[in-house]
CHARMM-style PDB file with segment names, atoms N, HN, CA, C and O in Angstrom:
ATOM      1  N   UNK     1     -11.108   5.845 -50.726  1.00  0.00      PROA
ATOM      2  CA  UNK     1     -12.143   6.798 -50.386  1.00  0.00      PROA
ATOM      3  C   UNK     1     -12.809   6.422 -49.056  1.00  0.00      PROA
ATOM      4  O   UNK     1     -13.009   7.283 -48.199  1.00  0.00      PROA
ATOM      5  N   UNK     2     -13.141   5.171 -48.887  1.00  0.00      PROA
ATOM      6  HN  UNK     2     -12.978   4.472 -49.583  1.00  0.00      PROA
ATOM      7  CA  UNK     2     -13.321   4.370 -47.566  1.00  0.00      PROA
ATOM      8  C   UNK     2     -12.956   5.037 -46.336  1.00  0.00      PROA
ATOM      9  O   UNK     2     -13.643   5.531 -45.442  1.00  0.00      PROA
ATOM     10  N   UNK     3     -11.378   4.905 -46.550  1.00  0.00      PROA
ATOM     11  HN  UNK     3     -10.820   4.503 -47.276  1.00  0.00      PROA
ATOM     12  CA  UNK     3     -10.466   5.460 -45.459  1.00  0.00      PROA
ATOM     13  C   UNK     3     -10.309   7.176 -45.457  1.00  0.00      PROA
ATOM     14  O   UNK     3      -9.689   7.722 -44.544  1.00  0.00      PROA
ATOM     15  N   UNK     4     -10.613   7.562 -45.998  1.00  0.00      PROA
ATOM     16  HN  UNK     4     -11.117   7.119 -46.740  1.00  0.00      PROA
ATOM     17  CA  UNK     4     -10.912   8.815 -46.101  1.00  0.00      PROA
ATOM     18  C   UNK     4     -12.249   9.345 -44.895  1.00  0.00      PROA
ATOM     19  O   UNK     4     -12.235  10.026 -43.869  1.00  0.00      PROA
ATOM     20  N   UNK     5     -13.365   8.588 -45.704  1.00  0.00      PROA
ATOM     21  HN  UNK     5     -13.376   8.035 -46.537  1.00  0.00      PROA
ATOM     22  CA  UNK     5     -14.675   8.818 -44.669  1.00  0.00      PROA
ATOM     23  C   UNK     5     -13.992   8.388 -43.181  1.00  0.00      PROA
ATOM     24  O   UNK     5     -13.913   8.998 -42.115  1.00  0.00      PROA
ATOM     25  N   UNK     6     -13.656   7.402 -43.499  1.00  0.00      PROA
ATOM     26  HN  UNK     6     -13.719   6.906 -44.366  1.00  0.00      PROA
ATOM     27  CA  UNK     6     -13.620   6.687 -41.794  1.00  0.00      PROA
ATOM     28  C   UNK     6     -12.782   7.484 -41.074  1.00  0.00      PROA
ATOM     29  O   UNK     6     -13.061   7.580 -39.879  1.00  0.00      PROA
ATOM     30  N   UNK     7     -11.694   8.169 -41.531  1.00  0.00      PROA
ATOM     31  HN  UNK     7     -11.468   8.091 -42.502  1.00  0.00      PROA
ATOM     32  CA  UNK     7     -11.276   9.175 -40.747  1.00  0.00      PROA
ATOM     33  C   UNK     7     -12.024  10.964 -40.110  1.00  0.00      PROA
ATOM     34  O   UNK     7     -11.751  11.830 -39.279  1.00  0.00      PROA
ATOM     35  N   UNK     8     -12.820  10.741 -40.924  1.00  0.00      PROA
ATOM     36  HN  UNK     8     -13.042  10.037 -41.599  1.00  0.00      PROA
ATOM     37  CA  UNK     8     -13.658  11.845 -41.147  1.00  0.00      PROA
ATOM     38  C   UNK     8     -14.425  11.451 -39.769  1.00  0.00      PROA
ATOM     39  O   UNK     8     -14.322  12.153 -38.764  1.00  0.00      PROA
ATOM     40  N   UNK     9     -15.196  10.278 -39.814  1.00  0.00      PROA
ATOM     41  HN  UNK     9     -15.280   9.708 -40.631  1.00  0.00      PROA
ATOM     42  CA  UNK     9     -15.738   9.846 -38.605  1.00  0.00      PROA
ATOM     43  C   UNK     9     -15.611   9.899 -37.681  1.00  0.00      PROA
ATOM     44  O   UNK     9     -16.471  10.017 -36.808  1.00  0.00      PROA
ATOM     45  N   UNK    10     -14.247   9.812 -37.556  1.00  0.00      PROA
ATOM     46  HN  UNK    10     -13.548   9.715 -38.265  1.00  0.00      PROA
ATOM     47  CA  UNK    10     -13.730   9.454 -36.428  1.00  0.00      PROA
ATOM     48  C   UNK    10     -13.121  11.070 -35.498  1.00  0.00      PROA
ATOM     49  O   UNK    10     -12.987  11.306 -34.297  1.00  0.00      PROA
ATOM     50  N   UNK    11     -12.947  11.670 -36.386  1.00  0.00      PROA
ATOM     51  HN  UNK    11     -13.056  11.478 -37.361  1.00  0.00      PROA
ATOM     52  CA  UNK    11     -12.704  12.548 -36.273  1.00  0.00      PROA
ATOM     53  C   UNK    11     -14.185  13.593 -35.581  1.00  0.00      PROA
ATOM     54  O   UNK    11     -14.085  14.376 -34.636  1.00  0.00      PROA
ATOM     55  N   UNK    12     -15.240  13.351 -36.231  1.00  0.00      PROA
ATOM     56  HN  UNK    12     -15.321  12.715 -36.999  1.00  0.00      PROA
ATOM     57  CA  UNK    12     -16.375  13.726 -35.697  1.00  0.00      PROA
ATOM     58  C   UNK    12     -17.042  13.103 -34.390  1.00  0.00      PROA
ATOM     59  O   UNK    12     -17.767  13.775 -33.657  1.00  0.00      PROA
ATOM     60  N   UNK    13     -16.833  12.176 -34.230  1.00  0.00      PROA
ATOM     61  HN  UNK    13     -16.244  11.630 -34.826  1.00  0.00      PROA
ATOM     62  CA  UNK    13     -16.868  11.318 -32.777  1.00  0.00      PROA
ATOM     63  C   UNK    13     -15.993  11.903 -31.768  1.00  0.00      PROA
ATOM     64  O   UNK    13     -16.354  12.007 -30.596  1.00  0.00      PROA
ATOM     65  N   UNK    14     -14.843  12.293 -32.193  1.00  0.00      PROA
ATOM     66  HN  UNK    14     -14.550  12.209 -33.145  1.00  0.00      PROA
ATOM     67  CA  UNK    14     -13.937  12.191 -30.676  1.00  0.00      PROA
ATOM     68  C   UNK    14     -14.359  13.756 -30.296  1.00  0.00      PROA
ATOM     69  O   UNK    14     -14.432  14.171 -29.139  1.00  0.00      PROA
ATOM     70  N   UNK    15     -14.615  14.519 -31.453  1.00  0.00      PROA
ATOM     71  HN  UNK    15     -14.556  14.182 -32.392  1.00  0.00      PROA
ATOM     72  CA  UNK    15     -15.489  15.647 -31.393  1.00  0.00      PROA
ATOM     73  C   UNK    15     -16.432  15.874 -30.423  1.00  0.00      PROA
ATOM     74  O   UNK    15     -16.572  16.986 -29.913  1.00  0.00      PROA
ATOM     75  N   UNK    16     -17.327  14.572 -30.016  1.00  0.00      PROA
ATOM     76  HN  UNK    16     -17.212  13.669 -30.430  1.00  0.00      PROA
ATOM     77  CA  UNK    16     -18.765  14.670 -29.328  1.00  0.00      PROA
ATOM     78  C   UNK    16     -18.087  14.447 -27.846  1.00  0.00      PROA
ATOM     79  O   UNK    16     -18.301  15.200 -26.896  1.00  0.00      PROA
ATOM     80  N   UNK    17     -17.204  13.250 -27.803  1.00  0.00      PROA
ATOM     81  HN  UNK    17     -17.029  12.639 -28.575  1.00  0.00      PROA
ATOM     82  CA  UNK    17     -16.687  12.660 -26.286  1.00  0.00      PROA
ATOM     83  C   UNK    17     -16.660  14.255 -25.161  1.00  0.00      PROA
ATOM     84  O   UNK    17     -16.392  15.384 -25.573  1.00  0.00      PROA
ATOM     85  N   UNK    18     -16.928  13.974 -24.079  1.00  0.00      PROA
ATOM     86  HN  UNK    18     -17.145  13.057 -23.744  1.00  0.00      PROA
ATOM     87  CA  UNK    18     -16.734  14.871 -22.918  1.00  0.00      PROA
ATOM     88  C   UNK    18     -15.670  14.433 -22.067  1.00  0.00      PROA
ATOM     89  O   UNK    18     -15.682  13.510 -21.252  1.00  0.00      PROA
ATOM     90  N   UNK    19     -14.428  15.497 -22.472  1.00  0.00      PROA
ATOM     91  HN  UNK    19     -14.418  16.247 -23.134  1.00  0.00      PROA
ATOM     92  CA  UNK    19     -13.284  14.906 -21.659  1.00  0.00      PROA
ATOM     93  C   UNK    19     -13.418  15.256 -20.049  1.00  0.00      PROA
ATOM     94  O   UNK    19     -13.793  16.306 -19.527  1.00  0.00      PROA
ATOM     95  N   UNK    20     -13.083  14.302 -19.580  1.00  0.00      PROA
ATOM     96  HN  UNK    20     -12.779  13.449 -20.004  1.00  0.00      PROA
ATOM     97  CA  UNK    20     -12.485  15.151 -17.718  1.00  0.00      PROA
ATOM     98  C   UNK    20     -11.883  16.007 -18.149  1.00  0.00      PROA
ATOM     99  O   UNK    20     -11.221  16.369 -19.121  1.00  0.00      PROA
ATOM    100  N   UNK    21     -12.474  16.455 -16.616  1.00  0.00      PROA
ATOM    101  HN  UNK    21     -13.012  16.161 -15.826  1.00  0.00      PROA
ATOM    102  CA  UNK    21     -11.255  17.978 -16.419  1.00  0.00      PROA
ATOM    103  C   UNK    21     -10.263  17.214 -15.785  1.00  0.00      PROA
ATOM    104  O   UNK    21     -10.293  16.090 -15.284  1.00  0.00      PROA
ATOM    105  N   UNK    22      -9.236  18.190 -15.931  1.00  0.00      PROA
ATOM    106  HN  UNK    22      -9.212  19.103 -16.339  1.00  0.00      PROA
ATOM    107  CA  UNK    22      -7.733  17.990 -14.949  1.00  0.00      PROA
ATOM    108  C   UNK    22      -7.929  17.692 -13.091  1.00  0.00      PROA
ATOM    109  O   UNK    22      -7.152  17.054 -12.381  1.00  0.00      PROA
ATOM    110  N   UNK    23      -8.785  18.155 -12.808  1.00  0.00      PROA
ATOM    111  HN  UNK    23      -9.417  18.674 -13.384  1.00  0.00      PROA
ATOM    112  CA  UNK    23      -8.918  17.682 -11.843  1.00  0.00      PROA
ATOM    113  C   UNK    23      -9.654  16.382 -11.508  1.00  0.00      PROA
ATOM    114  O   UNK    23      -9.257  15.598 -10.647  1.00  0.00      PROA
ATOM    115  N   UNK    24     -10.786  16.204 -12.269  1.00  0.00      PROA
ATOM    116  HN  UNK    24     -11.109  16.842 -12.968  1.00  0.00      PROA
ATOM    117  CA  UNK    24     -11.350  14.865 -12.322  1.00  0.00      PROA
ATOM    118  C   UNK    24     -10.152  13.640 -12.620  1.00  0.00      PROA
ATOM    119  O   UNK    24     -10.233  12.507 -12.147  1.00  0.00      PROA
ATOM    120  N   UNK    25      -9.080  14.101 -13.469  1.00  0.00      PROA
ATOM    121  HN  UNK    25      -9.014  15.021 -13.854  1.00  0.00      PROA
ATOM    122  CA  UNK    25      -8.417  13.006 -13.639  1.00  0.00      PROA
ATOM    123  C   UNK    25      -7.233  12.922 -12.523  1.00  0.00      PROA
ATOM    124  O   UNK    25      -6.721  11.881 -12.110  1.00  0.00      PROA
ATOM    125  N   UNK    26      -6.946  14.116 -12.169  1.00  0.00      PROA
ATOM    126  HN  UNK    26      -7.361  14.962 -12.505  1.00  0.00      PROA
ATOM    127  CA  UNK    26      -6.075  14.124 -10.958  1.00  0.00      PROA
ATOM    128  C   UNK    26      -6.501  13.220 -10.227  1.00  0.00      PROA
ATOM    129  O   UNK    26      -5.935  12.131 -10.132  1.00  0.00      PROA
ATOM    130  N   UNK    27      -7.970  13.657  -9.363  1.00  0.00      PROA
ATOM    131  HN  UNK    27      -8.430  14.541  -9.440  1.00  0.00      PROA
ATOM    132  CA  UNK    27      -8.350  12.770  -8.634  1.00  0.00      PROA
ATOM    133  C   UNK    27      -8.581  11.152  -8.612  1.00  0.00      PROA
ATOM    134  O   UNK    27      -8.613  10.402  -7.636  1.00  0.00      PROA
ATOM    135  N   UNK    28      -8.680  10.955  -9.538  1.00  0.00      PROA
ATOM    136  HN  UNK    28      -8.654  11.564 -10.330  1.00  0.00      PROA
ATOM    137  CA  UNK    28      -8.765   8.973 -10.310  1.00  0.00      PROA
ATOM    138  C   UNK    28      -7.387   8.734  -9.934  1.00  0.00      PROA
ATOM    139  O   UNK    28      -7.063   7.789  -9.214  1.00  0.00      PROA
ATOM    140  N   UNK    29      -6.324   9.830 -10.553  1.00  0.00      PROA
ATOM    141  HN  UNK    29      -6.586  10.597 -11.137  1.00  0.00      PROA
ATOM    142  CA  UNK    29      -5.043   8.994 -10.003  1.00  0.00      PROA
ATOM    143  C   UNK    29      -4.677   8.755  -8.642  1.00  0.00      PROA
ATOM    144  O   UNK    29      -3.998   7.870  -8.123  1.00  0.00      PROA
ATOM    145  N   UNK    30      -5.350   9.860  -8.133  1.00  0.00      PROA
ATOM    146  HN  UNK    30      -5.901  10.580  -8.555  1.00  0.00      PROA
ATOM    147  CA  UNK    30      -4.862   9.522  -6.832  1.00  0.00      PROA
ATOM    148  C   UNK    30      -5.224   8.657  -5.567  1.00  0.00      PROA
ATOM    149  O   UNK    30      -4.758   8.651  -4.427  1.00  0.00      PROA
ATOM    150  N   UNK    31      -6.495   7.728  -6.338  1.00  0.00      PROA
ATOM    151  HN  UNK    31      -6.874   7.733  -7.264  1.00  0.00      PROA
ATOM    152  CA  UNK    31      -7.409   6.783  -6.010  1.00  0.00      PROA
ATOM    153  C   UNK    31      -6.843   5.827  -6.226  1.00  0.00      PROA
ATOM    154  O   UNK    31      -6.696   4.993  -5.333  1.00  0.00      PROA
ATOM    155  N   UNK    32      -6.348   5.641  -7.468  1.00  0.00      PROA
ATOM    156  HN  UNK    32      -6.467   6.318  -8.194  1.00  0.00      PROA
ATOM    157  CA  UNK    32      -6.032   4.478  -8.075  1.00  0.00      PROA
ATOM    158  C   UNK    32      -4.357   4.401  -7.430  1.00  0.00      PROA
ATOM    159  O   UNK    32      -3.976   3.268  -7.134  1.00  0.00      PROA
ATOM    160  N   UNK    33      -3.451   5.463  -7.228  1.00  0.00      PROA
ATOM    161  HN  UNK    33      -3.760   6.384  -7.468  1.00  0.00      PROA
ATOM    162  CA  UNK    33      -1.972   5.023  -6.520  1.00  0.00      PROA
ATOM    163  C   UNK    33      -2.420   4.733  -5.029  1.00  0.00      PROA
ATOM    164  O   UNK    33      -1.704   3.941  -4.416  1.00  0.00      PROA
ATOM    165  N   UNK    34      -3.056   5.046  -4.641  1.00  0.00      PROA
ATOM    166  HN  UNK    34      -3.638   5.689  -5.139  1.00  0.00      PROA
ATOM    167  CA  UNK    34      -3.799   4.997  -2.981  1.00  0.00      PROA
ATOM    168  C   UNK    34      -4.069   3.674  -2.742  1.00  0.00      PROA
ATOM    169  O   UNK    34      -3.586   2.980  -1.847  1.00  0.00      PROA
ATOM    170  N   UNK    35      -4.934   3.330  -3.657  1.00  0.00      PROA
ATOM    171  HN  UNK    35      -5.326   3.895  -4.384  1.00  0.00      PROA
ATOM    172  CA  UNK    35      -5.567   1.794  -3.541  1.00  0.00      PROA
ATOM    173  C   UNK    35      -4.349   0.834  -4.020  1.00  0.00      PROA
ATOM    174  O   UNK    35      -4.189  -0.241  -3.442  1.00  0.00      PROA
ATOM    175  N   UNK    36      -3.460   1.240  -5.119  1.00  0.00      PROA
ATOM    176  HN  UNK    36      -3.590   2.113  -5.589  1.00  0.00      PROA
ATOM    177  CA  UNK    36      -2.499   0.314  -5.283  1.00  0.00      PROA
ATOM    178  C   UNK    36      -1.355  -0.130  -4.099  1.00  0.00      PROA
ATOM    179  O   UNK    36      -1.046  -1.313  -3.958  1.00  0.00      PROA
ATOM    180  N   UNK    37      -0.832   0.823  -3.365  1.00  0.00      PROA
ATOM    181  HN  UNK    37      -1.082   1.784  -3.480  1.00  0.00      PROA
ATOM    182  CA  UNK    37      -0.110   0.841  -2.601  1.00  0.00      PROA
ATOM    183  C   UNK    37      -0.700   0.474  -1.169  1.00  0.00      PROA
ATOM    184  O   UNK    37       0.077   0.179  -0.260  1.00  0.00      PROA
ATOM    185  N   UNK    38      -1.802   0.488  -1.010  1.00  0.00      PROA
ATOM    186  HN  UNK    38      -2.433   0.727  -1.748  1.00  0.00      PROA
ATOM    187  CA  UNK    38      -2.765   0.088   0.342  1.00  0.00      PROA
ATOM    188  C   UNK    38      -2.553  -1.602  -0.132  1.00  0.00      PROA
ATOM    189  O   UNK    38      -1.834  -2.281   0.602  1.00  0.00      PROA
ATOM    190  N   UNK    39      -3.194  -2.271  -1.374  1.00  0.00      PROA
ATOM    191  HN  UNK    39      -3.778  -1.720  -1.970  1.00  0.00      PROA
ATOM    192  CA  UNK    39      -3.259  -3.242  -1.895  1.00  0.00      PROA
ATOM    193  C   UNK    39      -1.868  -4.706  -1.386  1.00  0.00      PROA
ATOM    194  O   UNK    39      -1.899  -5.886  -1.038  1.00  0.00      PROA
ATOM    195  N   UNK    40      -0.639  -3.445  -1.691  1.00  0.00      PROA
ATOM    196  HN  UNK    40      -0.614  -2.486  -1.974  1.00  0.00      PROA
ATOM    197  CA  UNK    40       0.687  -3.951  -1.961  1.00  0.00      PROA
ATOM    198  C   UNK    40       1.246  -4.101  -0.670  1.00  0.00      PROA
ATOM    199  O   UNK    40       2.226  -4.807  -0.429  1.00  0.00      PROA
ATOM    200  N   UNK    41       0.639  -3.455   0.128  1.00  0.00      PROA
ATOM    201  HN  UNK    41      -0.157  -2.882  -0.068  1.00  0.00      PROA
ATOM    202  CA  UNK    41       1.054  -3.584   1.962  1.00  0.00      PROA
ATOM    203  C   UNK    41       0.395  -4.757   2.099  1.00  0.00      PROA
ATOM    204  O   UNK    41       1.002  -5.793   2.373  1.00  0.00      PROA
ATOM    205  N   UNK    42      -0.917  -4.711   1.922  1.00  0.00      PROA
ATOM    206  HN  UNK    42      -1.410  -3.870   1.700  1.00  0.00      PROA
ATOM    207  CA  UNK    42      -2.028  -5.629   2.505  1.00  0.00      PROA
ATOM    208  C   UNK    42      -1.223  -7.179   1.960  1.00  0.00      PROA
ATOM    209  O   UNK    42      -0.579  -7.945   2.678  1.00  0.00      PROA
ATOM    210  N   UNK    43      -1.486  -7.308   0.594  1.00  0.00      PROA
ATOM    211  HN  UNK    43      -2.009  -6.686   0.011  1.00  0.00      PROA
ATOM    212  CA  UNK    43      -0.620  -8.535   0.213  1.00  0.00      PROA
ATOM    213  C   UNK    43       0.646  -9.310   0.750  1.00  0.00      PROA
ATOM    214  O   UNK    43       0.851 -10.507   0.949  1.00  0.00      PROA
ATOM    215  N   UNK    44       1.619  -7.883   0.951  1.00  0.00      PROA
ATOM    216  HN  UNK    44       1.453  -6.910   0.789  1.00  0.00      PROA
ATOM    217  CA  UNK    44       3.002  -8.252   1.089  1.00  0.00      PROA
ATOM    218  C   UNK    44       2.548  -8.757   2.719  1.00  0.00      PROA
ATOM    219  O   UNK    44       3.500  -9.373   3.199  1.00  0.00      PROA
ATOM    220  N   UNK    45       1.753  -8.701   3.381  1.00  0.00      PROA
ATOM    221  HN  UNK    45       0.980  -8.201   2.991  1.00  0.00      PROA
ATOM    222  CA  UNK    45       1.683  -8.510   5.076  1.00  0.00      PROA
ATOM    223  C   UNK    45       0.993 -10.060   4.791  1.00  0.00      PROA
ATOM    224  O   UNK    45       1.679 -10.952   5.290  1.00  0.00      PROA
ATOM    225  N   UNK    46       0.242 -10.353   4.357  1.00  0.00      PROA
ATOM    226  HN  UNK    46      -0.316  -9.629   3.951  1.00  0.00      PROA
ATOM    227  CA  UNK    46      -0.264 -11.483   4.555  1.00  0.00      PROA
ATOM    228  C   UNK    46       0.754 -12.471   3.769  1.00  0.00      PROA
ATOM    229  O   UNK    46       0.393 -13.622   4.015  1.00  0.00      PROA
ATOM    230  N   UNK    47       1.667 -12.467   3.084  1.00  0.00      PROA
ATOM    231  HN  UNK    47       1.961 -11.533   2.884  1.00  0.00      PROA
ATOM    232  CA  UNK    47       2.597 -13.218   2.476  1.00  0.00      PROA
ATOM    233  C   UNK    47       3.607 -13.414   3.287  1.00  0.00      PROA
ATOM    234  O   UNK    47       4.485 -14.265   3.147  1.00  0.00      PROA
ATOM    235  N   UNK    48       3.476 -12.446   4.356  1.00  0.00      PROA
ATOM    236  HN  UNK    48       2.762 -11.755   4.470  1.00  0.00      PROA
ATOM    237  CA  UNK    48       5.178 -12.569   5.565  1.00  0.00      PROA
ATOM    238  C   UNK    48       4.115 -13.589   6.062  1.00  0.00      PROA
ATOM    239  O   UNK    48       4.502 -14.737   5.843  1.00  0.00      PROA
ATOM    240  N   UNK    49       2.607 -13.520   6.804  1.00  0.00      PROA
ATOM    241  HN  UNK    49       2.293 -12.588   6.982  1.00  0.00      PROA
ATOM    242  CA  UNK    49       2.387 -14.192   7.709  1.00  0.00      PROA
ATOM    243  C   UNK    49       2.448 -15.725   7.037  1.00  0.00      PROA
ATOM    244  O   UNK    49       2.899 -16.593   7.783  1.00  0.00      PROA
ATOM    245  N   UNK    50       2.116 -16.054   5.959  1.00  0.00      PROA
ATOM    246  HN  UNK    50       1.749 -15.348   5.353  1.00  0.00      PROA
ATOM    247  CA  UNK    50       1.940 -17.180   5.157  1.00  0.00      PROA
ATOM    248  C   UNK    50       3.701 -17.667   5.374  1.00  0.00      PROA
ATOM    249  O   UNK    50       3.811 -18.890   5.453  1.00  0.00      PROA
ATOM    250  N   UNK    51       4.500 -17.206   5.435  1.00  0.00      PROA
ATOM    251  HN  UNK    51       4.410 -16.213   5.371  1.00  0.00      PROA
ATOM    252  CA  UNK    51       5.897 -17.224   5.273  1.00  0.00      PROA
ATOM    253  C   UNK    51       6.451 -17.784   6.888  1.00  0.00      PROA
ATOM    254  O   UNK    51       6.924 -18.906   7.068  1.00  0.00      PROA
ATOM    255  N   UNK    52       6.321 -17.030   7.676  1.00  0.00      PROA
ATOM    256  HN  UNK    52       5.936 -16.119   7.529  1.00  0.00      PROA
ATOM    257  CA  UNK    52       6.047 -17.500   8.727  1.00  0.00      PROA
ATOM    258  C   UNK    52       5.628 -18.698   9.110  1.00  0.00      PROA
ATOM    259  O   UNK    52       6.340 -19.547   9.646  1.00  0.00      PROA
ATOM    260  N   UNK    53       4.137 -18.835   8.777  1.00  0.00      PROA
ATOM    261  HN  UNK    53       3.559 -18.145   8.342  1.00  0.00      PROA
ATOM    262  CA  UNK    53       3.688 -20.205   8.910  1.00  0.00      PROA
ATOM    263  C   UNK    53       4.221 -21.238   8.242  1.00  0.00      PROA
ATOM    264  O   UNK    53       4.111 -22.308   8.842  1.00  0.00      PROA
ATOM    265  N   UNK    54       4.668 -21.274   7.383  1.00  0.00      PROA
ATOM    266  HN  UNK    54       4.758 -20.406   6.895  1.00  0.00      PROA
ATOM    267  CA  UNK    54       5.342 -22.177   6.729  1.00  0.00      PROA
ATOM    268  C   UNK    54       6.835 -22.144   7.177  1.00  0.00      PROA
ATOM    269  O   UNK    54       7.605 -22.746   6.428  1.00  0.00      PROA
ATOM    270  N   UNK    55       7.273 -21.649   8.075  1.00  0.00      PROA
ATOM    271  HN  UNK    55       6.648 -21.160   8.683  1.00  0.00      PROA
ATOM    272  CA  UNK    55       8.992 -21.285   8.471  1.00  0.00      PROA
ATOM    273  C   UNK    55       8.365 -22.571   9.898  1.00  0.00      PROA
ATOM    274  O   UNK    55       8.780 -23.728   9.823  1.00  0.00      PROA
ATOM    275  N   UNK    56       7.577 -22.246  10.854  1.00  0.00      PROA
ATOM    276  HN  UNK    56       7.240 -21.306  10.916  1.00  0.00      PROA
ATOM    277  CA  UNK    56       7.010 -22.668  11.855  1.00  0.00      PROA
ATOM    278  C   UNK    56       6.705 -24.307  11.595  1.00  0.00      PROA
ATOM    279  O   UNK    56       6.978 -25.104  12.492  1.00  0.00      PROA
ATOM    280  N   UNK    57       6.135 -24.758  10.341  1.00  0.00      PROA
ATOM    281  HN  UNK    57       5.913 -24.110   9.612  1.00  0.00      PROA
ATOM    282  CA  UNK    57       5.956 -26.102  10.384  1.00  0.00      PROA
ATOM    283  C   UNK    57       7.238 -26.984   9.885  1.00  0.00      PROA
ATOM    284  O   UNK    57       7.661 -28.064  10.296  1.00  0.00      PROA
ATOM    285  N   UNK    58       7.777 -25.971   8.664  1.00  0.00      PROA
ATOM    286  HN  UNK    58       7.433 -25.093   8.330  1.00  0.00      PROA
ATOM    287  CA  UNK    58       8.907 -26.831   8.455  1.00  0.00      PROA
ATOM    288  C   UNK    58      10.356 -26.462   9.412  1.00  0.00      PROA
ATOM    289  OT1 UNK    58      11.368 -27.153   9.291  1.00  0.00      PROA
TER     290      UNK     58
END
């Protein structure tokens, strides 16, 4: 009976949540692939120079 209520609950909760719109979430993704791929340059660029420097001493 427990599990009964608790689904009931839960069910009434996700009820209240305010989803994004499609565009609100569009936009997050396209923040979040933007920043990942800005991220993955930035890294990979400072890992050649680190690479480099270490090609140079040894």
């Amino acid at each position: 009976m427990k599990i009964v209520q608790f689904c009931k609950d839960c069910v009434a909760e996700l009820r209240k949540v305010v989803w994004p719109s499609r565009d609100d979430v569009v936009s997050s993704v396209k923040v979040v692939v933007i920043s990942t791929v800005f991220m993955a340059l930035l890294l990979g660029f400072i890992d050649a120079l680190f690479m480099a420097g270490v090609n140079l001493v040894f």
